[in-house]
C-alpha positions as CSV (number, residue, x, y, z in Angstrom):
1,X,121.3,93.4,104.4
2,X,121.3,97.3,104.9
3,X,124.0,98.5,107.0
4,X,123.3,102.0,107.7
5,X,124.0,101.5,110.9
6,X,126.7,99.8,113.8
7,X,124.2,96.6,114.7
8,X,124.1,95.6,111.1
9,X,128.3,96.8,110.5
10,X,129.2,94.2,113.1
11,X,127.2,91.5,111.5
12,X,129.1,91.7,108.7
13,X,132.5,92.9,110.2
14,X,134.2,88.8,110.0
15,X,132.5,88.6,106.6
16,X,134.0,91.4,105.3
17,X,137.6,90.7,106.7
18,X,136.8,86.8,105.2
19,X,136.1,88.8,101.9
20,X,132.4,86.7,102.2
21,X,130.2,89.4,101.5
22,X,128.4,90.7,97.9
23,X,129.7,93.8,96.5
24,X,126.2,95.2,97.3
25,X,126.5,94.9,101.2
26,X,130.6,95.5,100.4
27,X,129.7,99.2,99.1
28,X,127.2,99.9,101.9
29,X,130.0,98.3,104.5
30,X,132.5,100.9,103.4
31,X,130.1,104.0,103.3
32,X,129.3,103.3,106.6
33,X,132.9,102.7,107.5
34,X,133.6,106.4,105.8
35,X,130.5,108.2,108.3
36,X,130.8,106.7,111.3
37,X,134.0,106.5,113.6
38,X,132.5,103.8,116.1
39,X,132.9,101.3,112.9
40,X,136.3,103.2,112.2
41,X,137.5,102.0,115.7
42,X,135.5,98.5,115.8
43,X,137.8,97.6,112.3
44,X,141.0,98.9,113.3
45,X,140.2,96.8,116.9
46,X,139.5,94.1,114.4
47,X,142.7,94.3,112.5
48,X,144.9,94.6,115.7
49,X,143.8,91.3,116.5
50,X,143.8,89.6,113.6
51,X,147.6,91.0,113.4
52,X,148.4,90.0,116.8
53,X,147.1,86.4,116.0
54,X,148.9,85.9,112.6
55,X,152.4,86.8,115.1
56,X,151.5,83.9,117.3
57,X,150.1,81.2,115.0
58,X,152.4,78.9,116.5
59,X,149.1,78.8,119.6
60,X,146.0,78.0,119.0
61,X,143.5,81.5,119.8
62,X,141.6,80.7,122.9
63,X,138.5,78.9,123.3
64,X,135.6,81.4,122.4
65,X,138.1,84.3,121.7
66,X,135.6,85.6,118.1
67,X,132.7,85.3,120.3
68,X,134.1,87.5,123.4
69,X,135.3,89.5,120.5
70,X,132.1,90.6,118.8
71,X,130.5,90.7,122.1
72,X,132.4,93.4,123.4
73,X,132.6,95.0,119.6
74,X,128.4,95.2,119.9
75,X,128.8,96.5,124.0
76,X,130.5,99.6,122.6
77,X,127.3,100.4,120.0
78,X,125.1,100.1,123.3
């Protein structure tokens, strides 16, 4: 998978942060990362809440919390 640009980044964005990705598409991941500051914002929003959820383990995330997620992740590259 090519990602040279934000639709195919975000495809791979909870592989990457699952470490689930070849180095082949990991290399092309962080080149884009390096170029383009829409993917530089979409990660760091990534790792905020990743962070936030590790704080409150103690609660299960809500119900279809990575789906809203990555939806409003791919409304930004619109």
């Amino acid at each position: 998978m090519a990602v040279d640009d934000c639709k195919s980044f975000i495809a791979c964005l909870s592989r990457y942060f699952e470490e689930d990705i070849d180095d082949e598409v990991r290399i092309e991941f962080e080149r884009h990362l390096r170029f383009c500051s829409n993917a530089r914002a979409m990660v760091h929003t990534f790792e905020r809440t990743i962070i936030l959820h590790r704080r409150n383990r103690s609660q299960d995330p809500p119900e279809g919390l990575h789906q809203r997620l990555i939806a409003a992740i791919e409304k930004c590259t619109e």
